[in-house]
VOGU-3710 file (C-alpha; in Angstrom, 3 decimals, decimal comma):
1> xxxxxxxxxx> 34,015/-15,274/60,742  30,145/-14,915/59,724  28,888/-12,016/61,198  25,387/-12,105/62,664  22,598/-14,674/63,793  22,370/-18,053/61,487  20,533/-21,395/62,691  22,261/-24,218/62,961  22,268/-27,334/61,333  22,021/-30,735/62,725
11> xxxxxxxxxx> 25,582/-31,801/62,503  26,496/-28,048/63,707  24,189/-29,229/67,133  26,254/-32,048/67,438  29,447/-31,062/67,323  28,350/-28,202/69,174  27,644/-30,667/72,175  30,773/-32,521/71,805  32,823/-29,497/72,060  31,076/-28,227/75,086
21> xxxxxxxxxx> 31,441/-31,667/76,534  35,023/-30,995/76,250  34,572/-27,970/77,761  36,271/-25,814/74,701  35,299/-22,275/74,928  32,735/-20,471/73,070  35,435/-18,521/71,038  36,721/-22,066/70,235  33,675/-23,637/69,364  32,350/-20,395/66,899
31> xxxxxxxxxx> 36,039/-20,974/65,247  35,219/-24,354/64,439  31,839/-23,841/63,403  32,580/-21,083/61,634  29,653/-18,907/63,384  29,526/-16,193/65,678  29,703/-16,204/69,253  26,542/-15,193/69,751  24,487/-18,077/67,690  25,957/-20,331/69,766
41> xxxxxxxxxx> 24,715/-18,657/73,067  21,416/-18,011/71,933  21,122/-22,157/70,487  22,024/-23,028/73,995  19,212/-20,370/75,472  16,581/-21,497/73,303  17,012/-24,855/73,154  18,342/-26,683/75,597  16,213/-28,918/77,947  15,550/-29,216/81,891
51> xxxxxxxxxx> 18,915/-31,301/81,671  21,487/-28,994/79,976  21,806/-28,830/76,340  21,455/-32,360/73,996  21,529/-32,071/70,418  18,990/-34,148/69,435  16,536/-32,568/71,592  18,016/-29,216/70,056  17,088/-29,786/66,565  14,005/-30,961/67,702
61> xxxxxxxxxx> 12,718/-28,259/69,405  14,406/-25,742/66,670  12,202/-27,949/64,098  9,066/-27,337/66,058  9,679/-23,818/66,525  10,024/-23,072/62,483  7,221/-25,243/61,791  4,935/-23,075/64,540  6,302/-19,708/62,743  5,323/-20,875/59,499
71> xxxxxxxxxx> 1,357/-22,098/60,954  1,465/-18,412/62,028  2,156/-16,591/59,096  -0,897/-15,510/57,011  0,235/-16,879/53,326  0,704/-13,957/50,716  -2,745/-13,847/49,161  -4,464/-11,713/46,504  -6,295/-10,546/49,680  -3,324/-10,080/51,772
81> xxxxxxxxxx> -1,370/-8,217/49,116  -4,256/-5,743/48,656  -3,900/-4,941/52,230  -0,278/-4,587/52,087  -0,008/-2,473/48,697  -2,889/-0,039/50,529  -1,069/0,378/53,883  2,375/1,040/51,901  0,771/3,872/49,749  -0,368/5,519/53,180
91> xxxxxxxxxx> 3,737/5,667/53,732  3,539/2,479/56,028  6,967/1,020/56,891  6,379/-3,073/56,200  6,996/-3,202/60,147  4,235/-1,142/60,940  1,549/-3,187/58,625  2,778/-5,862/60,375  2,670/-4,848/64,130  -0,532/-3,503/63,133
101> xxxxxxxxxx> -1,854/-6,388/62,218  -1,172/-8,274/65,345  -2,455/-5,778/67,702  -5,437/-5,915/65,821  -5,842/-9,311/67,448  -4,745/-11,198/64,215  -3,116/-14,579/65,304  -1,882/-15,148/62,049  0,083/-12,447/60,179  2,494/-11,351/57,733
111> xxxxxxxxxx> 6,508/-10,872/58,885  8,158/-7,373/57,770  10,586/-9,753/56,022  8,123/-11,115/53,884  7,169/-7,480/52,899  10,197/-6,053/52,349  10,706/-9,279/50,001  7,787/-8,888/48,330  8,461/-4,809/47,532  11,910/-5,485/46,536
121> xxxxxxxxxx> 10,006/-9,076/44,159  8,183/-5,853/42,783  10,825/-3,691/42,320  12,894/-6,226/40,229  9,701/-6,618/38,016  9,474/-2,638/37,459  7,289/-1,869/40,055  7,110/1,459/42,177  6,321/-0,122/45,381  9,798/0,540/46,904
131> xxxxxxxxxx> 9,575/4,355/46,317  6,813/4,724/49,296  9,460/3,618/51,568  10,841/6,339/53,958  14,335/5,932/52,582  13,744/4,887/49,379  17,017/2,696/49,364  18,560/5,881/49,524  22,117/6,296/52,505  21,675/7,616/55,229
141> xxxxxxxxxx> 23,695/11,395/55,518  24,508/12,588/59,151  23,704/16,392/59,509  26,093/18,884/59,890  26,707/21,307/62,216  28,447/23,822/59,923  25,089/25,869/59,365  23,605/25,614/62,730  23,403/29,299/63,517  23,062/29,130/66,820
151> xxxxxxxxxx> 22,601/32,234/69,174  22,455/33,140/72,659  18,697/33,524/73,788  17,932/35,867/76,383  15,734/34,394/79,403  16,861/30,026/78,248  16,123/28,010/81,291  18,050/25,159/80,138  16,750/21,643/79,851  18,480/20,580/83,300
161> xxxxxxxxxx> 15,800/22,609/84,870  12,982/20,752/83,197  11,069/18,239/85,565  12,106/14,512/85,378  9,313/13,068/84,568  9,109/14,817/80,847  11,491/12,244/80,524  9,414/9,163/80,997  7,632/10,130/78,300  4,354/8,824/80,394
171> xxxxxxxxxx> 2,141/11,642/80,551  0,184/13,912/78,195  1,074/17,557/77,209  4,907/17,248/77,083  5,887/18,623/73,693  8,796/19,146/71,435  9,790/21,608/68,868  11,775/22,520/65,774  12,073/24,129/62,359  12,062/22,754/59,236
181> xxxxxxxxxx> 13,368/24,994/56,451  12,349/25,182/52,564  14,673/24,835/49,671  16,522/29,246/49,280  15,040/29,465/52,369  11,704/29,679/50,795  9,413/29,137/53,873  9,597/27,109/57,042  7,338/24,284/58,400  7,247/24,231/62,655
191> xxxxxxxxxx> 6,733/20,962/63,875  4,947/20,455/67,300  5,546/16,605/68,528  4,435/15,297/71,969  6,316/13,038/73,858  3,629/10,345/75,291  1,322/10,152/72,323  3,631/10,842/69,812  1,081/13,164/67,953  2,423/15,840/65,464
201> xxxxxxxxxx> 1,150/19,380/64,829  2,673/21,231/61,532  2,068/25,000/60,720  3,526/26,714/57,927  5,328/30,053/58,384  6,628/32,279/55,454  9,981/33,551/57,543  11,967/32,064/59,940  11,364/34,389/62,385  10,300/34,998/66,020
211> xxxxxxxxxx> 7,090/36,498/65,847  6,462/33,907/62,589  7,282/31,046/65,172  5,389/32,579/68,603  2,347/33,044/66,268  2,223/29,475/64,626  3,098/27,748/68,211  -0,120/29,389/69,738  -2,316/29,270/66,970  -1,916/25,725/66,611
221> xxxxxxxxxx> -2,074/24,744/70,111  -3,936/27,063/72,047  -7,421/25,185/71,188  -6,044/22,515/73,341  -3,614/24,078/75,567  -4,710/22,436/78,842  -2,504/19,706/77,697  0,644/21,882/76,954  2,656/21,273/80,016  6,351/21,604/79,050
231> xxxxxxxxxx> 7,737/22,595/75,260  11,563/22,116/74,466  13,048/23,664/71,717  16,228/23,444/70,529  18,541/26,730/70,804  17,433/28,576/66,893  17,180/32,169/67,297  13,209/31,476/66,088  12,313/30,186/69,389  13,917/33,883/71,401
241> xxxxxxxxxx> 9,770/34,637/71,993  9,701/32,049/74,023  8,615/34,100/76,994  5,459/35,374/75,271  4,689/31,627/73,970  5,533/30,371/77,670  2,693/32,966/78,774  -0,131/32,728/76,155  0,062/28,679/76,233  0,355/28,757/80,061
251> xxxxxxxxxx> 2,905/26,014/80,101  7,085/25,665/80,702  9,910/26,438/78,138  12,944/24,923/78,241  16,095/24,671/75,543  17,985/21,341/75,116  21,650/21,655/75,143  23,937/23,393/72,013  24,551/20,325/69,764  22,309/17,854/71,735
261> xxxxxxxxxx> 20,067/17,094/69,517  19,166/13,624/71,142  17,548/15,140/74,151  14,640/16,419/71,314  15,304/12,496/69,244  11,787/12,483/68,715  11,186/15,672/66,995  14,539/14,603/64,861  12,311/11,992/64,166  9,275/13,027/63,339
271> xxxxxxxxxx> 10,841/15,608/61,163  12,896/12,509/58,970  8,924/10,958/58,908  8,048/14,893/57,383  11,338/14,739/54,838  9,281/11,649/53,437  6,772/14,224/51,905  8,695/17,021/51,859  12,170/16,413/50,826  15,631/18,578/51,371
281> xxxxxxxxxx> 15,680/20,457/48,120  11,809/21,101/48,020  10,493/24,974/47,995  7,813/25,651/50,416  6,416/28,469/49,348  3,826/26,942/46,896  2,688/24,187/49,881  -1,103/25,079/50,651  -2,138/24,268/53,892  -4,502/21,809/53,000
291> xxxxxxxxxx> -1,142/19,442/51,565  0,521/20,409/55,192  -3,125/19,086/56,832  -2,748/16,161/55,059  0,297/15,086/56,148  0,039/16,150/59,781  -3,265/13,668/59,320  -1,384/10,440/57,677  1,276/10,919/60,211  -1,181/10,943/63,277
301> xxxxxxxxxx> -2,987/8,254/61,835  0,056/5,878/60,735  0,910/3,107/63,254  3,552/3,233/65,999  6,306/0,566/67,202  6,718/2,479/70,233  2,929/2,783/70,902  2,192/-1,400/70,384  1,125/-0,225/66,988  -1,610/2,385/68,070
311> xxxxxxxxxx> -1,401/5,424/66,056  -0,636/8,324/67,565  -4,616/9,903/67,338  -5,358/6,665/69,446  -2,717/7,132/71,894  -3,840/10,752/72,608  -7,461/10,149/72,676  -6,468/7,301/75,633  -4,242/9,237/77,449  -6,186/12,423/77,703
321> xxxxxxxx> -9,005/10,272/79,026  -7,154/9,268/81,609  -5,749/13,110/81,924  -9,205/14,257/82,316  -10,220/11,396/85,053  -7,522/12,744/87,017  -8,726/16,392/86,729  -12,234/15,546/87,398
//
């Protein structure tokens, strides 16, 4: 059976309704139709009338609905695709020019799908459009655990202990942390991520140690440490300062759990978004800090699902004004 979400067609409607007349089941019915279960329930969500479901009235409305889509969508031209090939060699994902667009104010716009369609047009003709993706068509590979190195770290108050509202994710100065290691363990990048705003601090170290780590956390945000509330780390033997970065940045420090790596998903994140740049294999030692600046700034300044498409500079700026109303 088709997996997946397909519209139906017109005789599909209709013997949809007979079927449900005769009060077959929805397993039946996707048998017969040869679609999935769930097609069928959303047809009969989105377009059925105040009277129950009529097929006629179905297609009509479904007819309507693709004609409105298409009104909406900005057609791809010369102007358009300017925008587009600009916003994709800033390392936008298709979804994010899009989003971006809308919350702009833009009634009309362009659909990810017609993006990705248009890179992948590109690709077929030669072009290099595809390989300012993230992913670059490339799988997916889980990390593994064989090389964590984990240690005991004297002092860990353990996430548990952290206050429940880091977890809404709501306020400013709630920040995560992790390591990023160079090709022959030539250098380390720490990344700095905080939770609300969804802004990124990078600082490059030479060693993977301690003292490296304590110095680069508090360098990089002391200037604005009256928004350092919490930091979360996960359990790397880099973070065993902790107690002298806890002090100097005034603020909480707290280690997720051994193997947990979900309860820091959006440094794991942000650190994929850094791979973009900086790919496994890739020596650090020869990055200058002005290449590190720059991608700390295109990543601050790219577009965010999760923020309505603000970028993560416009999410801080509006949520320490508010931080600073309530301080006043």
């Amino acid at each position: 059976m088709p997996k997946g979400y397909h519209h139906l067609t017109r005789d599909q409607r209709c013997q949809l309704y007979l079927l449900k007349a005769r009060k077959d089941s929805m397993t039946i019915i996707a048998k017969e139709l040869k679609v999935h279960r769930s097609t069928l329930y959303r047809e009969l969500k989105r377009n059925r009338g105040e009277k129950g479901y009529d097929y006629e009235q179905a297609d009509k409305k479904a007819q309507q609905r693709h004609c409105d889509a298409s009104r909406r969508k900005l057609k791809m031209t010369s102007e358009v695709i300017n925008i587009i090939d600009e916003k994709l060699k800033m390392q936008w994902s298709p979804e994010q020019i899009s989003g971006r667009l809308r919350q702009e104010g833009c009634k009309k716009y362009v659909s990810h799908e017609t993006i990705y369609k248009y890179i992948l047009d590109d690709k077929r003709k030669g072009g290099s459009l595809y390989k300012e993706l993230r992913h670059k068509n490339k799988k997916y590979n889980k990390r593994s655990r064989t090389l964590a190195g984990r240690g005991c770290i004297p002092g860990r108050v353990d996430i548990d202990k952290r206050p429940s509202i880091v977890d809404k994710k709501m306020r400013l100065g709630d920040w995560e942390l992790d390591t990023i290691i160079g090709s022959d363990k030539s250098g380390a990048i720490v990344s700095m991520v905080d939770r609300a705003s969804k802004l990124t601090k990078l600082a490059k170290i030479s060693q993977k140690s301690a003292k490296a780590v304590q110095n680069a956390l508090i360098k990089k945000l002391r200037p604005f440490k009256y928004v350092v509330l919490t930091l979360t780390a996960d359990n790397g033997k880099e973070f065993a300062n902790h107690k002298k970065i806890s002090q100097r940045l005034e603020a909480d420090f707290y280690f997720a759990k051994p193997y947990h790596s979900w309860e820091r998903g959006l440094n794991e994140h942000t650190n994929g978004l850094i791979r973009q740049y900086l790919p496994k294999g890739k020596r650090f030692n020869d990055i200058s800090k002005q290449t590190l600046m720059d991608i700390e700034t295109l990543l601050n300044n790219r577009p965010r699902k999760i923020l309505n498409f603000l970028t993560p500079l416009e999410m801080f700026a509006q949520l320490k004004t508010t931080y600073g109303a309530l301080c006043a």
